[in-house]
C-alpha positions as CSV (number, residue, x, y, z in Angstrom):
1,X,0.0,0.0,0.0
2,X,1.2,3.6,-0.7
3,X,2.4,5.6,1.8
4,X,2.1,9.1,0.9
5,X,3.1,10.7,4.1
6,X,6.7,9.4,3.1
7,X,6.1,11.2,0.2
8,X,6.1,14.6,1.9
9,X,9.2,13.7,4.2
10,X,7.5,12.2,6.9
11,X,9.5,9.4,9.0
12,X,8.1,6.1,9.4
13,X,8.4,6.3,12.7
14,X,6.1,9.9,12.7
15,X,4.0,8.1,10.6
16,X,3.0,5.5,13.0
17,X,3.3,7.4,16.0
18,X,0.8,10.0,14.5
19,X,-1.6,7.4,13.4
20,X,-1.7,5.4,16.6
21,X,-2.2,9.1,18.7
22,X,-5.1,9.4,16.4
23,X,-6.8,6.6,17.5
24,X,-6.2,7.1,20.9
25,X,-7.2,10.2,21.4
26,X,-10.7,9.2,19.6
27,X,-10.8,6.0,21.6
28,X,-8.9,7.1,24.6
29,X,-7.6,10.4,24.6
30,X,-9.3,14.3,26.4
31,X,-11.4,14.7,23.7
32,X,-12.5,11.0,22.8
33,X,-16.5,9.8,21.9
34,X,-15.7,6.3,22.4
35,X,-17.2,4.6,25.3
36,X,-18.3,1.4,27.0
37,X,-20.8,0.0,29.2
38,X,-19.8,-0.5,32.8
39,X,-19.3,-4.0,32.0
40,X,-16.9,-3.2,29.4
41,X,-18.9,-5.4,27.5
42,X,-20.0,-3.2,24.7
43,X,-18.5,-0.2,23.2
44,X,-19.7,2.8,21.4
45,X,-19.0,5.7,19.3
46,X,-21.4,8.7,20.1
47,X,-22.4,11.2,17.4
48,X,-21.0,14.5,19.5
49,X,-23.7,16.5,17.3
50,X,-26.7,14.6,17.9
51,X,-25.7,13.1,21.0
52,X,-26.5,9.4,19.9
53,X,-25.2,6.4,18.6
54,X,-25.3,5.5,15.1
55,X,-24.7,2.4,12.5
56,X,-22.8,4.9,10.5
57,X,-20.1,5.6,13.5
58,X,-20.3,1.9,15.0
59,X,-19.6,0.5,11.8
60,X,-16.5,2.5,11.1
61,X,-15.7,2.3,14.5
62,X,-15.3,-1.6,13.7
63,X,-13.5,-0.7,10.3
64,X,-10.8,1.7,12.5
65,X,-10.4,-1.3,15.0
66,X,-9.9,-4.2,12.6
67,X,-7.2,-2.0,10.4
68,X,-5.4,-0.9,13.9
69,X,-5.5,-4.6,15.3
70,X,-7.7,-3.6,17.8
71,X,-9.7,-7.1,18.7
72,X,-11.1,-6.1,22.1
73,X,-12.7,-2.8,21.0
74,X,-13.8,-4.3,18.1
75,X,-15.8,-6.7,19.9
76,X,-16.9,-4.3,22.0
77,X,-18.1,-2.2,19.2
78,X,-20.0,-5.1,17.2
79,X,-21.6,-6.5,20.6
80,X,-22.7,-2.7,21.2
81,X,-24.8,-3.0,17.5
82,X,-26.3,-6.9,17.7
83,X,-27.6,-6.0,21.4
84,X,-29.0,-2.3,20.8
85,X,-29.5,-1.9,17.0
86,X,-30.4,-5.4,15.5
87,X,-34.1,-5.7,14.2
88,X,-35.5,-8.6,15.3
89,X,-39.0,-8.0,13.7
90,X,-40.6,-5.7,12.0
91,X,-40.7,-4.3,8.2
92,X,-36.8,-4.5,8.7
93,X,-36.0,-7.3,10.4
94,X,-32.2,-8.0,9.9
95,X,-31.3,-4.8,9.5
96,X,-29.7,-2.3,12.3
97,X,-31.8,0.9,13.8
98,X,-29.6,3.7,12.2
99,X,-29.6,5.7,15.4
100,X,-29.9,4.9,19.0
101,X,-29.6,6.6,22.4
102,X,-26.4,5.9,24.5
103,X,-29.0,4.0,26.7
104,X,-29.5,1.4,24.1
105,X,-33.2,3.1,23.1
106,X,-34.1,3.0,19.9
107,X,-34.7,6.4,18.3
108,X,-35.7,4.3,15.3
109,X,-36.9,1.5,13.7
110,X,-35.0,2.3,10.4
111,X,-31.5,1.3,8.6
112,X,-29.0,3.5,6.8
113,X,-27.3,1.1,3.8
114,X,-24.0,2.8,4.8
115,X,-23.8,1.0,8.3
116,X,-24.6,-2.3,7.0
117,X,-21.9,-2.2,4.2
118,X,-19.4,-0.8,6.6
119,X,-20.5,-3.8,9.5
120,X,-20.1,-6.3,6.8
121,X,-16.7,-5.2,4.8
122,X,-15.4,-5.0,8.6
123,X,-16.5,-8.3,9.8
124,X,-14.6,-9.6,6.5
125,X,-11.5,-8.5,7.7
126,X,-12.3,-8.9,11.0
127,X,-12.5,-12.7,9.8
128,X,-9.2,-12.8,7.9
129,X,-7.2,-11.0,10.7
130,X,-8.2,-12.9,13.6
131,X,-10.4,-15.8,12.8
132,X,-13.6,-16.7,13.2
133,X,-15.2,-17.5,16.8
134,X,-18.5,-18.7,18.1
135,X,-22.1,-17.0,18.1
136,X,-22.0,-13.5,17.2
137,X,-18.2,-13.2,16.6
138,X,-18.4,-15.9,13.7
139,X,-17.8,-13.1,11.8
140,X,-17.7,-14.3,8.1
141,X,-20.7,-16.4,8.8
142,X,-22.7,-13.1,10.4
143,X,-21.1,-11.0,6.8
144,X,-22.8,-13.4,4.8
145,X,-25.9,-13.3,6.6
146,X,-26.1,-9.6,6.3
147,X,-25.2,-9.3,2.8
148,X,-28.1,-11.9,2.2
149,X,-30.4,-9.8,3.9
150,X,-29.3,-6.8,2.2
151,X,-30.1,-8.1,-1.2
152,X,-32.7,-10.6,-0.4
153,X,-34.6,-8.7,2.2
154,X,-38.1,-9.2,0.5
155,X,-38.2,-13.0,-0.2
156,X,-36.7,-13.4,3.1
157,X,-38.9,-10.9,5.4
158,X,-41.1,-8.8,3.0
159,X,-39.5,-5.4,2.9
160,X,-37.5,-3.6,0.9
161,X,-34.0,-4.9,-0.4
162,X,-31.4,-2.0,0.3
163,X,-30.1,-2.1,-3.7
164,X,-32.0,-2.2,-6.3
165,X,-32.6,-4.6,-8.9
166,X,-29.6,-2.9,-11.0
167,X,-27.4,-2.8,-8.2
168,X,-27.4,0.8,-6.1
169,X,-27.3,0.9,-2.8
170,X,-30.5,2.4,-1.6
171,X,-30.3,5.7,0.5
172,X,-32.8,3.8,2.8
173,X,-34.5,0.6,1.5
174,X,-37.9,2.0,0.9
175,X,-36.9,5.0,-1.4
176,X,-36.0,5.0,-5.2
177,X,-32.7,6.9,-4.9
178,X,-29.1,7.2,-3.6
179,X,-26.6,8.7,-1.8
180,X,-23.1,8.8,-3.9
181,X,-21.2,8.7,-0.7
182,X,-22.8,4.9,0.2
183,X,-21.2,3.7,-3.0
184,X,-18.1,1.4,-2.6
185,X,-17.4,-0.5,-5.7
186,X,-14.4,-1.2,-4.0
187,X,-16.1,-3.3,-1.2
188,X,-19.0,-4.6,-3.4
189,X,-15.5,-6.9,-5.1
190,X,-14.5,-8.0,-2.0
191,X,-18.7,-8.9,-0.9
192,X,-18.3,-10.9,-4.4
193,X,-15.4,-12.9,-3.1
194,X,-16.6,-13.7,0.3
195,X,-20.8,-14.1,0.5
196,X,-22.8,-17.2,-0.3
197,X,-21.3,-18.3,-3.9
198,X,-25.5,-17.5,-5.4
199,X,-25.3,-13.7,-4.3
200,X,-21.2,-13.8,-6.0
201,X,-22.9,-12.3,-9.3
202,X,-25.2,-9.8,-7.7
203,X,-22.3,-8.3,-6.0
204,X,-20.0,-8.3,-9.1
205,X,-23.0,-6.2,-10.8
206,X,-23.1,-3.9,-8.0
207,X,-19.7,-2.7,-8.2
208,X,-20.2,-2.2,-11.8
209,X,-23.5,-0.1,-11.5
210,X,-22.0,1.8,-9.0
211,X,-18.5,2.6,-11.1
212,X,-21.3,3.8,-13.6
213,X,-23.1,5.7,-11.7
214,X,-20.2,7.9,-10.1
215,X,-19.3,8.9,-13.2
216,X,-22.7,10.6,-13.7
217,X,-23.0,11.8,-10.0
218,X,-19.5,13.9,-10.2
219,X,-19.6,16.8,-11.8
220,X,-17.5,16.3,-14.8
221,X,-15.6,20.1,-14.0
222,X,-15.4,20.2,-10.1
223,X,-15.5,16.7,-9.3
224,X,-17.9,17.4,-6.9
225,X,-21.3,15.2,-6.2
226,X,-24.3,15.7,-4.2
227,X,-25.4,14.8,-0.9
228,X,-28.0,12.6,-2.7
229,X,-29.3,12.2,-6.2
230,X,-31.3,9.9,-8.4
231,X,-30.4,6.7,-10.0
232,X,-29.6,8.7,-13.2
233,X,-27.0,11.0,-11.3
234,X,-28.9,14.3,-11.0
235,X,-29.4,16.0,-7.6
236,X,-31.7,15.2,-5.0
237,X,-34.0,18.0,-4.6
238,X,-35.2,19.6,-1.2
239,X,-38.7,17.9,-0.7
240,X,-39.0,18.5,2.9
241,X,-38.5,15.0,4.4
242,X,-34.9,15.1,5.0
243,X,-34.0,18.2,7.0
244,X,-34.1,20.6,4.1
245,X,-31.6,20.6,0.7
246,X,-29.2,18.0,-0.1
247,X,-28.8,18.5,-3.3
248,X,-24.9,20.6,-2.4
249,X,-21.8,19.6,-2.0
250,X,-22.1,19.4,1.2
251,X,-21.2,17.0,4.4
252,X,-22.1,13.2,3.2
253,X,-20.8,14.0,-0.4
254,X,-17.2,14.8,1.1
255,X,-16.8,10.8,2.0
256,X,-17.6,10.2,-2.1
257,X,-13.9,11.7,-2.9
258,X,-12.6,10.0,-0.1
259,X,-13.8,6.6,-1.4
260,X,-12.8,7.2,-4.8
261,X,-9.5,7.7,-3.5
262,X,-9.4,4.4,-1.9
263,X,-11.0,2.4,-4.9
264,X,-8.2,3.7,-6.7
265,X,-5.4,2.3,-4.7
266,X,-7.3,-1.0,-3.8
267,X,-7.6,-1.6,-7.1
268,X,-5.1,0.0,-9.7
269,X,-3.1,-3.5,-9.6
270,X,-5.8,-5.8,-10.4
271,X,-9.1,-3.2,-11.7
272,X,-11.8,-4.6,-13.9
273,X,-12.0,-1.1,-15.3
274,X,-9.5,0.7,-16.3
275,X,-11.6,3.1,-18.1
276,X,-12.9,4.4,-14.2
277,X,-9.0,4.1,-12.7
278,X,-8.4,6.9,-15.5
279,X,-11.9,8.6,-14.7
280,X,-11.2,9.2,-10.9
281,X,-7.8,10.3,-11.8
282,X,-9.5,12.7,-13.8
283,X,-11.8,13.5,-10.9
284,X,-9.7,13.9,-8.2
285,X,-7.5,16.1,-9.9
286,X,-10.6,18.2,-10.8
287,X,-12.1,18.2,-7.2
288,X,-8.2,19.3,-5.6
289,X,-7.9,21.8,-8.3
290,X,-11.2,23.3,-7.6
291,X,-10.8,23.8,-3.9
292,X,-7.0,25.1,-4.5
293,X,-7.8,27.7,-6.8
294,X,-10.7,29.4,-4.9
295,X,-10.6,33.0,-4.5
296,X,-8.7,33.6,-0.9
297,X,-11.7,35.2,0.8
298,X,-13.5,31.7,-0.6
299,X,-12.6,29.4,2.8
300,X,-14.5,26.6,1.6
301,X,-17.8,26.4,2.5
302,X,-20.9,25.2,0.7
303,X,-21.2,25.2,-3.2
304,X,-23.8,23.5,-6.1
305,X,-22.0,21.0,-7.4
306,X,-21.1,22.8,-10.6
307,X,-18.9,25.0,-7.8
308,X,-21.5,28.2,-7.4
309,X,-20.7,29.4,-4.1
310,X,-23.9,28.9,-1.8
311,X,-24.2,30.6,1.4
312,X,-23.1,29.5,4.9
313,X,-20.2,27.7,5.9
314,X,-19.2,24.1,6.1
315,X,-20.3,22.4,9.2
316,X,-17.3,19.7,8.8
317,X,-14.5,21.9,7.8
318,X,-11.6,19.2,9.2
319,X,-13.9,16.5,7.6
320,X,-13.5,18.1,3.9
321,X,-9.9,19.0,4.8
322,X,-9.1,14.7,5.2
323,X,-11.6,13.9,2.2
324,X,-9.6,16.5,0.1
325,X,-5.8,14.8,1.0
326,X,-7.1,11.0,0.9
327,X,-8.6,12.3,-3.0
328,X,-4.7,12.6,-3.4
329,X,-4.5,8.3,-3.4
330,X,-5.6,8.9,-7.3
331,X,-4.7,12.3,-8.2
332,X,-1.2,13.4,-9.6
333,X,-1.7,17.4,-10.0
334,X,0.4,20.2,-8.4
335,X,-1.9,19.9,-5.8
336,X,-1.8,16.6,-4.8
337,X,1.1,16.3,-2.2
338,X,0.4,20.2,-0.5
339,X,-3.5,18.4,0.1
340,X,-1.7,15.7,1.9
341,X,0.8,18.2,4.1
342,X,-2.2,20.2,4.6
343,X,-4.1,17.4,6.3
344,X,-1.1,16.2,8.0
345,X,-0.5,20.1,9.8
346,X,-4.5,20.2,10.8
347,X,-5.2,18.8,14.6
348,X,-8.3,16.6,14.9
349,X,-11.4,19.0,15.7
350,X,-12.3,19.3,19.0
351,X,-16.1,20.5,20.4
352,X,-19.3,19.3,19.9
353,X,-19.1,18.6,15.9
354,X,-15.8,16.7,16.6
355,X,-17.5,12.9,15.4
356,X,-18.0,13.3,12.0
357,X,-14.4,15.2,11.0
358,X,-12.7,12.8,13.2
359,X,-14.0,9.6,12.1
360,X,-12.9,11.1,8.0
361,X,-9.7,12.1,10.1
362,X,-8.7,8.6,11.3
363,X,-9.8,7.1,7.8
364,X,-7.6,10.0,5.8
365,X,-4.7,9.1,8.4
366,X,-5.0,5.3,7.9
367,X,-5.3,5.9,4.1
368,X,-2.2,8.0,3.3
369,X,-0.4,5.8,5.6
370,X,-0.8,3.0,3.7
371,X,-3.0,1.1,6.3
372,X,-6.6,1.2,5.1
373,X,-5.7,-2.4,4.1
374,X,-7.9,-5.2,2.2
375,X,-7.5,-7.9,5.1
């Protein structure tokens, strides 16, 4: 795996000493938002915004634990989500309640897609690290079982799958449309190789479709996407269900660079398509070169994804700051290494907002170090 902090004179030594102070402090440290029961049982990440726990930040908790070797928090983490978020019943039954309180109450009875891809990539790994174990932390067995559910949702229960018959992921299971951030061809290859061998083909069209469709959902100048958008690319209007617009570049689309930027260096070896290894090249450059060349009293704040300017200020400014150097595992501009020394000279945010930025933090930090590894 590249290591571009080497790239910008950084020491191995600085490298992994920076990377394991990262995790600490989110885990450990003055300012972390990881916690356990008083059991020490479970584990959780809490969303310092919204004061609750989520599938989104539990799931890459486990992610950040299984790249870091970290078995026991892990665990914790994974325990945290079959005992608090599992659905045992209802229209989703098999799915995880997207948010929760830290008391283990269900704020809802409802998925996001992005948890369950993240809980399933990581149990993977989680399975080719350390091995499998029994009940709960049989974790290839309980991979496979989610994936199945994922796709397979309404033979199995009755509801709604969370990809479509195409192969996009869903932005919630019920709803015809998407958000570009949840798509991870990337992932979807490595769901191929390790599911039940009858869902291998669903997943191999999945990461196809979803190559496909971030073409259309980037904007072909700025490299920008949307929060979410339709199957066919084009943003997701304000229709007063999800908290007002999100059709901006705004917080979620930041991650959609950031995994383009990973694709790229999972795959550039062994890629299926080449044709979208040259296209996210093309992107990234476009998205770095775009934020670089602003006008200076332009500090990045909110834009349509053709780059207008829209007003008010980005709520995850350390969040965009990671997206924009982890974009630099694809590009090769004049941009590409100052994004990286950039990331590497801002501190993890601190204050209530500190969740979001610092979870895109530890994966930016584990990315240009060359350990966001396919286990």
């Amino acid at each position: 795996m590249r290591n571009v902090f080497l790239e910008i004179g950084k020491t191995g030594e600085e490298i992994n000493a920076r990377v394991e102070e990262t995790f600490n402090e989110i885990f450990y440290g003055n300012d972390k938002f990881f916690y356990t029961t008083d059991d020490q049982t479970m584990g959780y990440l809490v969303d310092t915004g919204n004061n609750d726990t989520r599938t989104e930040g539990i799931s890459y908790g486990m992610m950040i634990c299984v790249q870091m070797d970290k078995k026991k928090e892990f665990d914790q983490l994974w325990n945290w989500a079959m005992t608090n978020m599992y659905l045992s019943q209802g229209e989703n039954k098999g799915y995880f309640a997207w948010s929760i309180g830290t008391n283990g109450e269900k704020y809802s009875d409802g998925p996001a897609p992005d948890g369950e891809e993240f809980f399933a990539m990581a149990l993977i790994f989680a399975s080719h690290r350390w091995g499998d174990g029994i009940g709960i932390y049989n974790y290839s067995h309980m991979a496979k079982e989610l994936l199945k559910t994922c796709i397979h949702h309404e033979e199995l229960y009755g509801g709604h799958n969370m990809w479509s018959d195409e192969g996009l992921i869903k932005f919630v299971p019920g709803l015809e449309f998407t958000d570009p951030s949840y798509h991870l061809p990337h992932f979807y290859e490595l769901f191929a190789e390790n599911c039940y061998l009858e869902d291998k083909a669903f997943w191999k069209k999945a990461a196809q479709a979803s190559r496909d469709f971030l073409k259309i959902a980037c904007h072909p100048s700025t490299g920008l996407s949307p929060e979410y958008s339709f199957y066919d690319g084009t943003p997701y209007p304000d229709d007063g269900n999800f908290g007002g617009r999100h059709d901006w570049f705004y917080s979620d689309a930041y991650r959609t660079i950031a995994n383009i930027g990973l694709n790229y260096e999972w795959t550039k070896d062994d890629s299926v398509d080449k044709d979208f290894l040259q296209w996210s090249r093309n992107t990234a450059n476009n998205l770095q070169n775009f934020f670089y060349t602003l006008p200076e009293d332009n500090n990045r704040g909110i834009y349509a994804i053709d780059g207008t300017p829209i007003e008010g200020k980005a709520l995850h400014p350390v969040g965009l700051t990671a997206a924009i150097a982890q974009a630099s595992l694809a590009s090769d501009n004049q941009w590409s290494l100052k994004a990286v020394e950039d990331f590497w000279n801002t501190p993890l945010r601190t204050g209530d907002r500190r969740y979001y930025d610092n979870c895109l933090y530890m994966f930016a930090m584990l990315a240009l170090s060359g350990k966001y590894k396919k286990w």
